[in-house]
N, C-alpha and C positions, 0 to 999 in steps of 0.2 A: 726103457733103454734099448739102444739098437745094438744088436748082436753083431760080431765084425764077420761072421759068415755073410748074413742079412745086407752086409753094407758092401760088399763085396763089389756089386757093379752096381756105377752111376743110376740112380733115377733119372724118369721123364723128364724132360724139360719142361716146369711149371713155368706162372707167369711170372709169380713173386722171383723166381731164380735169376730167366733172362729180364726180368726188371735189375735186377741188382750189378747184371754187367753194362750196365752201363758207365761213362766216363766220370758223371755227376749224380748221385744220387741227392735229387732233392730234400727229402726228408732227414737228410743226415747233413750232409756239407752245409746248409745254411746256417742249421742253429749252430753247429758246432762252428761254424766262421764268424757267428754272431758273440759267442761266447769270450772269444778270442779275442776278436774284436774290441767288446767290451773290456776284456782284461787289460792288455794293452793299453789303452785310453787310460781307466783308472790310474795306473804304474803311470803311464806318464804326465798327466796332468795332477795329479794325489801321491806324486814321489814317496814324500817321505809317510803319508799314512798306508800308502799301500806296503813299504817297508816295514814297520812297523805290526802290522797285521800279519804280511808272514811270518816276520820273526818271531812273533806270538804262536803263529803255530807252527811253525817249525819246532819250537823250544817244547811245546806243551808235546807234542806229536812224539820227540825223541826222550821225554823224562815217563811220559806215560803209555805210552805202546810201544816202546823198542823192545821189551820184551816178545809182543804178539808176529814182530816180524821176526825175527830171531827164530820165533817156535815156527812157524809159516813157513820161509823157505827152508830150515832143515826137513821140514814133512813134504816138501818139492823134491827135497835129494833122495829122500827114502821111497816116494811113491816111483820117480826115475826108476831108481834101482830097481823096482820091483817090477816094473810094466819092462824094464829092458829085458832081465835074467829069467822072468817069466814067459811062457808059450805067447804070451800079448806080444813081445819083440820078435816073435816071429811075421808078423800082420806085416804084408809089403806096403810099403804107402804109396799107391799107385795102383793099376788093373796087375793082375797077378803073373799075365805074361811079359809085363814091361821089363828092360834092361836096363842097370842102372845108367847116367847119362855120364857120369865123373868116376872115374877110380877113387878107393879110399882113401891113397894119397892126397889127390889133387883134393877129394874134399873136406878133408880134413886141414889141406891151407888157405883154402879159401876161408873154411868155419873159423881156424885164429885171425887169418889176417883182417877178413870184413868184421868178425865180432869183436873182437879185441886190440884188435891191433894198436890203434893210433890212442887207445885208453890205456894198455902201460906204456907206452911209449911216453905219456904225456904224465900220467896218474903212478906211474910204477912205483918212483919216488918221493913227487910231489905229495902224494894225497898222506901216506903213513907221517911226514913232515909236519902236513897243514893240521893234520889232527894233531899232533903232539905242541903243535904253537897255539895252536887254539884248540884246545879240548872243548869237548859238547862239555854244556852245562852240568850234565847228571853224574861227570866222570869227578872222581875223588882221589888222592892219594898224592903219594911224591910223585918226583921225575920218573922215578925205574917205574913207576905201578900206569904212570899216564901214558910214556911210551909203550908202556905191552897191550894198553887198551888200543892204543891207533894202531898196533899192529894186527891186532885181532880185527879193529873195524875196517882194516885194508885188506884181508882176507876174507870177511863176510861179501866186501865189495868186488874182489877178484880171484875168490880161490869155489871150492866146487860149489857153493851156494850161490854164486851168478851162474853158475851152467845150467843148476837146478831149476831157478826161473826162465832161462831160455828155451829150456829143455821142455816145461808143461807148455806154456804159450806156444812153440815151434811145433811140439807135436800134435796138439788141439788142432792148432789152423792146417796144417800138412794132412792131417788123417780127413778133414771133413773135405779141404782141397781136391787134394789127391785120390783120396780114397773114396769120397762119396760124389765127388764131380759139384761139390757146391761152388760159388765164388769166395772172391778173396774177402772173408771178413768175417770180424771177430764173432759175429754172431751166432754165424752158423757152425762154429767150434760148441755149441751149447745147446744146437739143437736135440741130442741125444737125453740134455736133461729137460730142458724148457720146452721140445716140441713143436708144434706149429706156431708156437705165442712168439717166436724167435720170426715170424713174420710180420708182426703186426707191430707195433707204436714201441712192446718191448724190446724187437730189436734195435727198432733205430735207436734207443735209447743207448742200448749195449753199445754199439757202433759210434754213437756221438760221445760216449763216458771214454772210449779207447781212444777214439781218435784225438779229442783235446788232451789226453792223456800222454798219448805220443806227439804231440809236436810242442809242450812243454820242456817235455822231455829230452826234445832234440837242442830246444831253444837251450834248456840247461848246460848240456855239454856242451855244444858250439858256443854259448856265453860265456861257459869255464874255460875254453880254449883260448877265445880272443883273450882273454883277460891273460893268462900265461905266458899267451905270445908278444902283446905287450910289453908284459910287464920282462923280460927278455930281452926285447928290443930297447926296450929303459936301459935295461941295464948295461949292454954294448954300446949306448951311446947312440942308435940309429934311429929313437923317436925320443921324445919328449909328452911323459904322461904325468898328468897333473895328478 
């Protein structure tokens, strides 16, 4: 483990490092384009098996590990907590004479409006609604016991357990970023445990497992968007959705 004295000022400029700013990194963008690729394809020419297969595991995913995420990102809030109110939140994330670039006003509107913003706007009331029209499978009880479950699962989703995961991922990539002059990528948030092996075939791996990971991810929400806005528009009268 690298000590944050230790890390204090950027290393050398290796090769593997200025390899990795480049625009395109081979070894990651193809398979993970390839991956994609093939996902897509499947979904659309295998519709309804490829439906079918997530729904399966979706279903299996939230009746048999909702608990593992539950316990997961609560131990994100508490590990937060602890690396903030401890001498670790004192570590600038940056060289140690740097000044900050934003007041803590402005960045604390930027951090609601880019992180949140347009997800309660969209999700504030939809989402505690959508759960209570359709409960997950594993949920049981009357009315009053399934509405208090979609309230609790709209708080898991926007109350301090989504900070908690923004908060490890932001500060992983920000401290090896900033702080050790790496590039921009998941990887190198892991060098401290994985070491040089965060160079070789395992990183690209880390990097193609994040990246497919995030543009699902994005597909998700911008697909739950269109869908709302739509279905919105249906209902003013300004399109026509079958």
């Amino acid at each position: 483990m690298t000590t944050p004295d230790s890390a204090a000022a950027p290393s050398a400029a290796e090769p593997e490092v200025q390899a990795g700013r480049r625009s395109v990194y081979p070894r990651v963008f193809y398979p993970s384009a390839a991956l994609i690729l093939l996902f897509v394809a499947w979904a659309i020419f295998a519709t309804e098996a490829a439906e079918g297969v997530l729904l399966d595991v979706r279903n299996w995913i939230s009746e048999y590990l909702g608990w593992y995420y539950v316990v997961i990102v609560a131990g994100f809030i508490i590990f937060a907590l602890v690396v903030g109110l401890s001498h670790f939140g004192n570590i600038k994330l940056g060289p140690d004479d740097e000044k900050p670039e934003f007041s803590m006003k402005a960045w604390l509107a930027m951090l609601f409006s880019a992180g949140m913003g347009i997800g309660l706007v969209f999700w504030g009331v939809a989402e505690p609604l959508s759960h209570y029209a359709a409960p997950r499978p594993s949920w049981e009880g009357d009315a009053t016991e399934i509405g208090q479950q979609a309230m609790m699962q709209t708080y898991l989703h926007w109350g301090l357990h989504a900070w908690g995961i923004y908060v490890i991922v932001g500060l992983a990539i920000a401290y090896a970023v900033h702080r050790r002059g790496r590039p921009v990528s998941i990887r190198w948030a892991l060098e401290p445990v994985l070491g040089n092996r965060v160079r070789g075939w395992l990183g690209d791996l880390i990097d193609t497992v994040a990246l497919v990971g995030t543009i699902f991810g994005i597909a998700t929400s911008l697909g739950l968007g269109a869908l709302q806005i739509g279905s919105g528009m249906d209902f003013l009268g300004w399109l026509n959705v079958p």
